[in-house]
C-alpha positions in Angstrom: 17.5 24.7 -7.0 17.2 25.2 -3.0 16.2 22.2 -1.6 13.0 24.1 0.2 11.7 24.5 -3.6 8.8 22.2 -4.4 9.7 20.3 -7.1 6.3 18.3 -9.1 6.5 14.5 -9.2 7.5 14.9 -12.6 10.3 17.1 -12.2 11.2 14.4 -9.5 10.8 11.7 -11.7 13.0 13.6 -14.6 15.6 14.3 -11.5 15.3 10.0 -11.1 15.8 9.2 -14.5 18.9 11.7 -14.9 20.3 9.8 -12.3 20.4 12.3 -9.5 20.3 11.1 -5.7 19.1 14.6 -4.1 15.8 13.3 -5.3 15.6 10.0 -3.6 16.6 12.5 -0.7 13.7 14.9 -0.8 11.2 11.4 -1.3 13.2 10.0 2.0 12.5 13.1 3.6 8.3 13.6 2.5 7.8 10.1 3.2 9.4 9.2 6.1 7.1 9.8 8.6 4.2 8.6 6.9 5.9 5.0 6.7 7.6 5.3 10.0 4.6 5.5 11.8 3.3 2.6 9.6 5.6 0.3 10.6 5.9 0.9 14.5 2.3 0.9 14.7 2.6 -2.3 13.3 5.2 -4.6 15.4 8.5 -2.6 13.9 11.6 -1.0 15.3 13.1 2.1 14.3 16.2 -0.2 12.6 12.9 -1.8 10.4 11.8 1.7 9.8 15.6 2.4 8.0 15.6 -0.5 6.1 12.6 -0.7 4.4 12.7 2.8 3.6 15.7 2.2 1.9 14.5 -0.5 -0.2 11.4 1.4 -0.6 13.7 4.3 -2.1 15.9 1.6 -3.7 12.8 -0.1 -5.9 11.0 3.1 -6.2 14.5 4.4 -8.5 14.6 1.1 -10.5 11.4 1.6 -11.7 11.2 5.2 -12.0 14.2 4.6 -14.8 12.7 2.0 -17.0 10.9 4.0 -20.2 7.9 2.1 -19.6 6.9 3.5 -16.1 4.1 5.3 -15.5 3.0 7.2 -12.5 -0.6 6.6 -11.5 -0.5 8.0 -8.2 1.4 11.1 -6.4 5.3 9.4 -6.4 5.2 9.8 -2.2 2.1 7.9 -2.4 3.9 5.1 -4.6 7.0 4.9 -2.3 4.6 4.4 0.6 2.9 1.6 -0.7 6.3 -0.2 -1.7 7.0 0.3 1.9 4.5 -1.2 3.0 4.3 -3.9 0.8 8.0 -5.0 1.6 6.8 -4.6 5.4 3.7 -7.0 4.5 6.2 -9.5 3.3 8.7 -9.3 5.9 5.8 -10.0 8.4 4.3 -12.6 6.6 7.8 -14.2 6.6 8.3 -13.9 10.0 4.8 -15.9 10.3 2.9 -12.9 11.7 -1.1 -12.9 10.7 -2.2 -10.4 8.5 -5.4 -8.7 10.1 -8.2 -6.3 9.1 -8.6 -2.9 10.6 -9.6 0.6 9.7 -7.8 2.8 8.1 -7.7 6.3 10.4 -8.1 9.1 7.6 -11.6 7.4 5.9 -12.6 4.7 8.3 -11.9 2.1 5.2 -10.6 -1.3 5.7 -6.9 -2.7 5.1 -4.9 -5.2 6.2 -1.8 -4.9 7.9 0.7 -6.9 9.3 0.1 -8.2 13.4 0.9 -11.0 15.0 -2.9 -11.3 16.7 -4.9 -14.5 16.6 -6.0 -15.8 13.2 -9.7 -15.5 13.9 -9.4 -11.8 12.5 -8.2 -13.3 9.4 -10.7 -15.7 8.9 -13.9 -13.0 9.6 -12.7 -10.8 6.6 -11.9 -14.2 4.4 -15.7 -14.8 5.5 -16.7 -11.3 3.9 -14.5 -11.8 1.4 -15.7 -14.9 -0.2 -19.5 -12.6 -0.1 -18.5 -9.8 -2.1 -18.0 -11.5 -5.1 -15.2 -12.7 -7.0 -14.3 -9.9 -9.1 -13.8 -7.7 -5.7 -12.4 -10.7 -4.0 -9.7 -10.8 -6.9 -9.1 -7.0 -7.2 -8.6 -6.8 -3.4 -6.6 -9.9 -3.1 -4.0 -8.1 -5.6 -4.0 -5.3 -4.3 -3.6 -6.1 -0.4 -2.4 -9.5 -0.6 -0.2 -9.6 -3.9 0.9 -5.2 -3.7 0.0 -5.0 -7.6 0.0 -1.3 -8.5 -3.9 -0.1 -10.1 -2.4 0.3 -13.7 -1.6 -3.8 -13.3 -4.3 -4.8 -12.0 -6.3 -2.6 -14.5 -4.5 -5.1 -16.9 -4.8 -8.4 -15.3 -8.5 -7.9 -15.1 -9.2 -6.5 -18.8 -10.5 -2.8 -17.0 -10.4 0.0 -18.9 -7.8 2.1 -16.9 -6.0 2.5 -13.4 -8.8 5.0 -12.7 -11.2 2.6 -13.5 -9.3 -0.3 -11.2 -9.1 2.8 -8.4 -13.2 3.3 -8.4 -13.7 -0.5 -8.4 -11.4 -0.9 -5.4 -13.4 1.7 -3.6 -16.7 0.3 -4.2 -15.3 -3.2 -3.2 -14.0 -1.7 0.1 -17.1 0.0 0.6 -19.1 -3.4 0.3 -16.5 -5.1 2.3 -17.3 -2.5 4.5 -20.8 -3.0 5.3 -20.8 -6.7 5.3 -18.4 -6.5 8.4 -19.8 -3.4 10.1 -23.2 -5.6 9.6 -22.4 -8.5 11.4 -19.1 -7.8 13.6 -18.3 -5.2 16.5 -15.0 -3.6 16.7 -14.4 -5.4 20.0 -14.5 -8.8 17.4 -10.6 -7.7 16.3 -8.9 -7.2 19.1 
């Protein structure tokens, strides 16, 4: 198989499970931009970049092996939100805020990891508390706590990870409006 072939996230994941490294090394390669550019947008180093990619790539394989796994996203798009977790928790260990901006591709909020004043933090808690306390919960565990849509689909008795997706969106989108409502986008920075 030439390594230019491109191999489904299934046939990566049966590559995984028969314990063979050249697919860890096609996921470093499709998701290493993506996740670079995360983390030096957000207060990281090239060094960072390495390392958490690794672990990324590291957790992504332990997983991947256990019968019980189940894919409910594209695999690059699992690997990239382990990275980013593990970059949320090396921030929030270092004692850097965790703030609200947009994301670039849909205008959607998120919160990354910047050491800025915690007045950012405390206008999206102030949303947050509005939008109820199922979204408040299903955000908080997925932003806050990096639980994967088929657990949170469990932890909060919803029917699926599809279900747990569309929920998230229409929390966002609320979210959404209540800051866009009362807050300029001069208020976070």
């Amino acid at each position: 198989m030439s390594e230019k072939t491109l191999l489904t996230d299934q046939e990566l994941l049966d590559m995984i499970r028969h314990g063979k490294q050249s697919a860890l090394i096609r996921l470093h390669k499709q998701c290493y931009d993506g996740i670079r550019n995360h983390i030096l947008r957000n207060n990281g180093s090239e060094i960072d970049v390495d390392d958490v990619i690794q672990d990324a790539l590291v957790i992504t394989w332990q997983k991947a092996i256990k019968p019980d796994f189940v894919l409910s996203a594209k695999l690059s798009t699992y690997v990239h939100s382990v990275a980013k977790f593990i970059w949320m928790n090396k921030m929030r260990k270092e004692g850097k805020e965790i703030m609200f901006e947009e994301m670039p591709e849909g205008g959607m909020p998120m919160w990354t990891e910047r050491n800025q004043s915690s007045m950012d933090m405390k206008i999206v808690r102030a949303c947050l508390d509005e939008i109820g306390e199922t979204c408040k919960t299903l955000l908080g565990l997925f932003y806050f706590d990096g639980y994967g849509m088929d657990k949170i689909a469990q932890m909060m008795d919803l029917a699926n990870a599809d279900t747990a997706k569309s929920k998230k969106y229409q929390c966002l989108k609320k979210l959404e409006t209540i800051i866009k409502s009362r807050y300029r986008k001069e208020d976070f920075i």
